[in-house]
N, CA, C and O of each residue as an XYZ file, in Angstrom:
468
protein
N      41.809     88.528    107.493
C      43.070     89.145    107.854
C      43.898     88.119    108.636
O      43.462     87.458    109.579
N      45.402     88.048    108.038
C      45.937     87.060    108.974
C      46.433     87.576    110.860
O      46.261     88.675    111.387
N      46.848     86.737    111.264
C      47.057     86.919    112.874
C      48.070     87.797    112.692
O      47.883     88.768    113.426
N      49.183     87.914    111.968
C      49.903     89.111    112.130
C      49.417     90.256    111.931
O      49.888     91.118    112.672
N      48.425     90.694    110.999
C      48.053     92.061    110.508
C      47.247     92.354    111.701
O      47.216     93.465    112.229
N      46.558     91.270    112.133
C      45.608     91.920    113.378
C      46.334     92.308    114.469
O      45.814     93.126    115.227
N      47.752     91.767    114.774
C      48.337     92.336    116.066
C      48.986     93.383    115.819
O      49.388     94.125    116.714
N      49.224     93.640    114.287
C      49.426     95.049    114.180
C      48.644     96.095    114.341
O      48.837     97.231    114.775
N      47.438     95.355    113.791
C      46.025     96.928    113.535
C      45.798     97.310    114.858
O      45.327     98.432    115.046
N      46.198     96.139    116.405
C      45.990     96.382    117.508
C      47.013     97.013    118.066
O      46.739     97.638    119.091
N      48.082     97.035    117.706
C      49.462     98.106    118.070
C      49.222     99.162    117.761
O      49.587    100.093    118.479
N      48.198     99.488    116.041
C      48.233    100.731    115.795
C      46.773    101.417    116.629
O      46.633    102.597    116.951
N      45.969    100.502    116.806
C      44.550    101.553    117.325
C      45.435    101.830    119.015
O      45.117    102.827    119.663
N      46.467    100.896    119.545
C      46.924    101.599    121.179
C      47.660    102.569    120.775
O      47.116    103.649    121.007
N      48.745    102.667    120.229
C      48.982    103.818    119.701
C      48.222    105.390    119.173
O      48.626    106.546    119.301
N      47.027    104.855    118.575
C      46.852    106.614    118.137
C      45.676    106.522    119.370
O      44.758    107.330    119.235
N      45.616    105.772    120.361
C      44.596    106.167    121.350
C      44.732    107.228    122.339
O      43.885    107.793    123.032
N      46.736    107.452    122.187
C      48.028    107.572    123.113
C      47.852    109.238    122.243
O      47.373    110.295    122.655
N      48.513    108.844    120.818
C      48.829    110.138    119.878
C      47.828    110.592    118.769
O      47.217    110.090    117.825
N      48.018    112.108    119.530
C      47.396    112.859    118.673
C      47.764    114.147    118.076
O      48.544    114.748    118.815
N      47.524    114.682    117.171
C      48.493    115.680    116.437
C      47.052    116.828    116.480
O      45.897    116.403    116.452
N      47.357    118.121    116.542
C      47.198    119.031    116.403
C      48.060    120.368    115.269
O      49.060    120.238    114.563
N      47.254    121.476    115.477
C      47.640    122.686    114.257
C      48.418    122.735    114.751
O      48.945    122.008    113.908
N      49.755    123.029    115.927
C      50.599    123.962    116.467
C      51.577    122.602    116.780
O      52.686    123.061    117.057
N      51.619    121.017    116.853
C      52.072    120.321    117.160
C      51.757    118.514    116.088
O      51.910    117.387    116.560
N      51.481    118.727    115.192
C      50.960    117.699    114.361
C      51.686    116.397    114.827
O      52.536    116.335    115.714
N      51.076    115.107    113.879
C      51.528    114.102    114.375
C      52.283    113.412    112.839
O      51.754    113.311    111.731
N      53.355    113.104    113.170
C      54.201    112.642    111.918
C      54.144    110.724    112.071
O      54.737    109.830    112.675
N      53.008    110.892    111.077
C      53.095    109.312    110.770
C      53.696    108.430    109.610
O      54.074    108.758    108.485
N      53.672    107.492    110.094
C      54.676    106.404    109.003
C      54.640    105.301    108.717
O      54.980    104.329    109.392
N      54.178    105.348    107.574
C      53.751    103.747    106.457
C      54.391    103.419    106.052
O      54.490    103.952    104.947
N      55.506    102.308    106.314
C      56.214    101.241    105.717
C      55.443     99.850    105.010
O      54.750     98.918    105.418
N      56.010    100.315    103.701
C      55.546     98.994    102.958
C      57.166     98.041    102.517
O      58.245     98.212    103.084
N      56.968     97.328    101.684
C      58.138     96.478    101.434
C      59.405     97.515    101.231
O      60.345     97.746    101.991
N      59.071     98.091     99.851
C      59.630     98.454     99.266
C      60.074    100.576     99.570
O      61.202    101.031     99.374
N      59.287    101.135     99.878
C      58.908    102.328    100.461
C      58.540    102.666    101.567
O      58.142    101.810    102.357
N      58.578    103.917    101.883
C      57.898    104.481    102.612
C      58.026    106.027    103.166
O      58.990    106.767    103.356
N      56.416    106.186    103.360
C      55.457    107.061    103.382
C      55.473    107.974    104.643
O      55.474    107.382    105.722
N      55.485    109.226    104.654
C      55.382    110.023    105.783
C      54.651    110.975    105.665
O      54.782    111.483    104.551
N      53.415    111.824    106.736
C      53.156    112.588    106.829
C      52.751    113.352    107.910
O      52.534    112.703    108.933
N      52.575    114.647    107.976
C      52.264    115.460    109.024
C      50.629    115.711    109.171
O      50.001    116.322    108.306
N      50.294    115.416    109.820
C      48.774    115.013    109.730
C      48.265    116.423    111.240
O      49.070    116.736    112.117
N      47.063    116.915    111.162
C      46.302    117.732    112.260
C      45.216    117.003    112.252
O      44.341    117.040    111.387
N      45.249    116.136    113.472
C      44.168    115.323    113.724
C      42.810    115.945    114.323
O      41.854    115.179    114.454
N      42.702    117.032    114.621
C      41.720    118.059    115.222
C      40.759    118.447    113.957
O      39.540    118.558    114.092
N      41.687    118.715    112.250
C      40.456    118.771    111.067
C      40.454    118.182    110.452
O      39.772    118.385    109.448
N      41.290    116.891    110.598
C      41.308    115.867    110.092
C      42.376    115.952    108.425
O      42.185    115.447    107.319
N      43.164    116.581    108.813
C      44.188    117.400    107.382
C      45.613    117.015    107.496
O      46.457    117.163    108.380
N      45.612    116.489    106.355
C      47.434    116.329    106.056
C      47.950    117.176    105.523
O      47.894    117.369    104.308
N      48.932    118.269    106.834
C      49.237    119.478    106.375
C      50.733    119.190    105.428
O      51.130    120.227    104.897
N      51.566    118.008    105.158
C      52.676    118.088    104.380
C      52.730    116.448    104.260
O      51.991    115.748    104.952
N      53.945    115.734    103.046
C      53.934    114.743    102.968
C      55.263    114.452    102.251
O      55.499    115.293    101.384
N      56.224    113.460    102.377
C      56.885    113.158    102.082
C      57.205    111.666    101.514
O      56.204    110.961    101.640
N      57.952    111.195    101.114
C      57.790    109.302    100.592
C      59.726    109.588     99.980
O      60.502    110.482     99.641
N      59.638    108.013    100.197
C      60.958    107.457     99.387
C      60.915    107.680     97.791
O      61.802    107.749     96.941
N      59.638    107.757     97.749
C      59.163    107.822     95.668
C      59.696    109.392     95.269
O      59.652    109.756     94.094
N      60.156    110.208     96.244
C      60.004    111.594     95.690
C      60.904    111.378     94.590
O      61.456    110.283     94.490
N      61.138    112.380     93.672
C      61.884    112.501     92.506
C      63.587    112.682     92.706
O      64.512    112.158     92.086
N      63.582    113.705     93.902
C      65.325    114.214     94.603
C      65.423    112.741     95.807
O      66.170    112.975     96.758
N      64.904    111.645     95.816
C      65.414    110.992     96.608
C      65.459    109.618     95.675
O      66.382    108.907     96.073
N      64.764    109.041     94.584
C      64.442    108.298     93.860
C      66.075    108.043     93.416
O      66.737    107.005     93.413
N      66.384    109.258     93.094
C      67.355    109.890     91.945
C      69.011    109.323     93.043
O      69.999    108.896     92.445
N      68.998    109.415     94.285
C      69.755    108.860     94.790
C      69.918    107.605     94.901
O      68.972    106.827     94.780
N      71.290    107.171     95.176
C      71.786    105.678     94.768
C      72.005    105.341     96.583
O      72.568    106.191     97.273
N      71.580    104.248     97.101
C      72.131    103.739     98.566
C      70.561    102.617     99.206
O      69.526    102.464     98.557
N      70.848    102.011    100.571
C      70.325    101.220    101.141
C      68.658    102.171    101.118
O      68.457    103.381    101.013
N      67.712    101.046    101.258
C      66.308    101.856    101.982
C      66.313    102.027    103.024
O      65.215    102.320    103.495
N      67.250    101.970    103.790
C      67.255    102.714    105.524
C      68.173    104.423    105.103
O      67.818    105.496    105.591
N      69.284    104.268    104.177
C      69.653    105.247    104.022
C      68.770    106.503    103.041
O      69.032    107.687    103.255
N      67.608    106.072    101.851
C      66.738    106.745    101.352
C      65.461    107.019    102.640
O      64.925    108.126    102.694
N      65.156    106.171    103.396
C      64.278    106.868    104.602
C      65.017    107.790    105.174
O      64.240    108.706    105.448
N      66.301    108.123    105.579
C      66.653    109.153    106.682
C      67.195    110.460    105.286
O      67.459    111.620    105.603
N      67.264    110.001    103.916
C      66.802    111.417    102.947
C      65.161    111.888    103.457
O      64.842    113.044    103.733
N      64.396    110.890    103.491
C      62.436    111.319    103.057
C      62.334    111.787    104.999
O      61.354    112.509    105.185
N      62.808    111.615    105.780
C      62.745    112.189    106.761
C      63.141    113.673    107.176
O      62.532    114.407    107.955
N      64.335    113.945    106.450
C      64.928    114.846    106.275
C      64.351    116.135    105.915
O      64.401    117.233    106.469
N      63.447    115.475    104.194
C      62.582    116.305    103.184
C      61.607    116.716    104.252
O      61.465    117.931    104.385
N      60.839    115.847    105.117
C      59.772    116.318    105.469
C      59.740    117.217    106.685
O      58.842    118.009    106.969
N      61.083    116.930    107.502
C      61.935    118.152    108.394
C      61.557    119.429    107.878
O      60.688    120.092    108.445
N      62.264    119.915    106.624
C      62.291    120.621    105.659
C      60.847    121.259    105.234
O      60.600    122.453    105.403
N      60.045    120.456    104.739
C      58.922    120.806    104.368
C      57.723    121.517    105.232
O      56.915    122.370    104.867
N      57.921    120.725    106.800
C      57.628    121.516    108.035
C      57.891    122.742    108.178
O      57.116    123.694    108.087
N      59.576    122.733    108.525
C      59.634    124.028    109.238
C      59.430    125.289    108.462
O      59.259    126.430    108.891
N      59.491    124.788    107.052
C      58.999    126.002    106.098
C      57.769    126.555    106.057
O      57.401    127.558    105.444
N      56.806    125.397    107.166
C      55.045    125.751    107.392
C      55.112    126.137    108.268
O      53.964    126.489    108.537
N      56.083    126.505    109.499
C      56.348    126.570    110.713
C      56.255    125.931    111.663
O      56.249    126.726    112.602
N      56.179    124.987    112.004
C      56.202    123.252    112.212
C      57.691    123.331    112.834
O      58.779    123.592    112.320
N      57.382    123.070    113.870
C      58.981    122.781    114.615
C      58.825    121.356    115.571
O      59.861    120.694    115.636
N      57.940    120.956    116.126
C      57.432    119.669    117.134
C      56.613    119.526    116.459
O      55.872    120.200    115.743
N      56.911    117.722    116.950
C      55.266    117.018    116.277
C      55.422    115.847    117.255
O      56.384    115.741    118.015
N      54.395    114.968    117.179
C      54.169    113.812    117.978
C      54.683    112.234    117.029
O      54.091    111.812    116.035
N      55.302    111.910    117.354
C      55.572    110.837    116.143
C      54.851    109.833    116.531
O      54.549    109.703    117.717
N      54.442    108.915    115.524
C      53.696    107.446    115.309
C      54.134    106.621    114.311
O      54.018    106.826    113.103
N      54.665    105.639    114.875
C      55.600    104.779    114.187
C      54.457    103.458    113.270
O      54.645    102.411    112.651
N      53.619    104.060    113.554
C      52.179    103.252    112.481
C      52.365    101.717    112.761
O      52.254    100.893    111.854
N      52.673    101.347    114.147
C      52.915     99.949    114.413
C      53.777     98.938    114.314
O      53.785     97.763    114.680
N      54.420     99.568    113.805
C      55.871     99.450    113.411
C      56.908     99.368    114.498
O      56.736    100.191    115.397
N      57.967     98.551    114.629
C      59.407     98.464    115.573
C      59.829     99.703    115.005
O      59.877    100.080    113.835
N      60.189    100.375    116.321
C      61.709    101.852    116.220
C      62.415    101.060    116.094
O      62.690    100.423    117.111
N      63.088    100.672    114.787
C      64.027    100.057    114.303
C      63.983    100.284    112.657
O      62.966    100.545    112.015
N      65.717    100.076    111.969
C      65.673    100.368    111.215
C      65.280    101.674    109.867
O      65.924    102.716    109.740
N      64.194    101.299    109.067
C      63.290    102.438    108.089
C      63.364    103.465    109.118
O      64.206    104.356    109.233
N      62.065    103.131    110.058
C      61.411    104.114    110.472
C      62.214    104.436    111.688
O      61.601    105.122    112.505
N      63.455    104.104    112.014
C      64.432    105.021    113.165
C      65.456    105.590    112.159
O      66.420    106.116    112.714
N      65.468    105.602    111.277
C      66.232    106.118    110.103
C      65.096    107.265    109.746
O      65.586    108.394    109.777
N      64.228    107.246    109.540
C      63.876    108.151    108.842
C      63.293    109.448    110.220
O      63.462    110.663    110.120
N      62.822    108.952    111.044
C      63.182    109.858    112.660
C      64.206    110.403    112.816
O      64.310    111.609    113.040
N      65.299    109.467    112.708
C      66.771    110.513    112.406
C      67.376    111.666    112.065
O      68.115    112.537    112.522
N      66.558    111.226    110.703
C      66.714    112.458    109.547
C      65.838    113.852    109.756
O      66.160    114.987    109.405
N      64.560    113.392    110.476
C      63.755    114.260    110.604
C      64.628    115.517    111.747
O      64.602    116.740    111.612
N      65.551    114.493    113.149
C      65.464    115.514    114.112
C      66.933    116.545    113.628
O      67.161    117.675    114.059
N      67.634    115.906    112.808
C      69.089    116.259    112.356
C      68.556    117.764    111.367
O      69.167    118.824    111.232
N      66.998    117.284    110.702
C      67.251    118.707    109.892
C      66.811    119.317    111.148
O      67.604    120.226    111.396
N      65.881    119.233    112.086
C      65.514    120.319    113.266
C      64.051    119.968    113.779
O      63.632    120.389    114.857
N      63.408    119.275    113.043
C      62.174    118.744    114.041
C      62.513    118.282    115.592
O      63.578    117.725    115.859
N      61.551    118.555    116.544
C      61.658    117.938    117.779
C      60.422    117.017    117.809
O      59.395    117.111    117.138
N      60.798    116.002    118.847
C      59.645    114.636    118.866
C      59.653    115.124    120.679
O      58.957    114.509    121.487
C-alpha cells in the first residue's frame, strides 16, 4: 500500500473510532472514487445497511452537470430514501476524505432535503 492510502486508512480507523451509527440515528458514510460516489446509511450495532444511494443511480445518471453537482442530486436521493424509513439524524463519516467539494456537496443535498447531522 502506498504512503498515501495508509494515511488515509489511518484518518479512516480515527474516525469510525469517534462514529458510530445506530437503529434510531445511523451513520451516513461516503466512498469517493474518481469517478463516483457511494453513500450509505449503515446501523453499526447489526452490522446493516439500512439504505443506499450512488451517483450510478438511473434518475441521476440521466442528468447532465459537474460531479460535485450529481453528488448533491445522490445526497439528496438518500435524504429521501431515509426519511421514508423514518430516519431523520444520522452521524456523518466523510470515509477520510476532506469536507470539501463531492462529499460537502453531497452533505448539502442531504440536509436541504431534511436530514440533520
Amino acid at each position: 500500500m502506498s504512503n498515501t492510502l495508509q494515511k488515509k486508512q489511518k484518518i479512516r480507523y480515527r474516525i469510525r473510532k469517534k462514529v458510530t451509527g445506530t437503529a434510531t440515528k445511523p451513520r451516513l458514510s461516503v466512498f469517493r472514487s474518481n469517478n463516483e460516489l457511494y453513500l450509505q446509511l449503515i446501523n453499526d450495532d447489526d452490522s446493516v445497511t439500512i439504505t443506499s444511494a450512488s451517483t450510478r443511480d438511473k434518475d441521476i445518471v440521466a442528468q447532465k452537470g459537474t460531479k460535485s453537482e450529481k453528488s448533491k442530486l445522490a445526497g439528496s436521493a438518500i435524504a429521501r430514501k431515509a426519511i421514508d424509513l423514518g430516519v431523520k439524524e444520522v452521524v456523518f463519516d466523510r470515509g477520510g476524505n476532506l469536507y470539501h467539494g463531492r462529499v460537502k456537496a453531497a452533505a448539502e443535498g442531504a440536509r436541504e432535503a431534511g436530514l440533520q447531522f
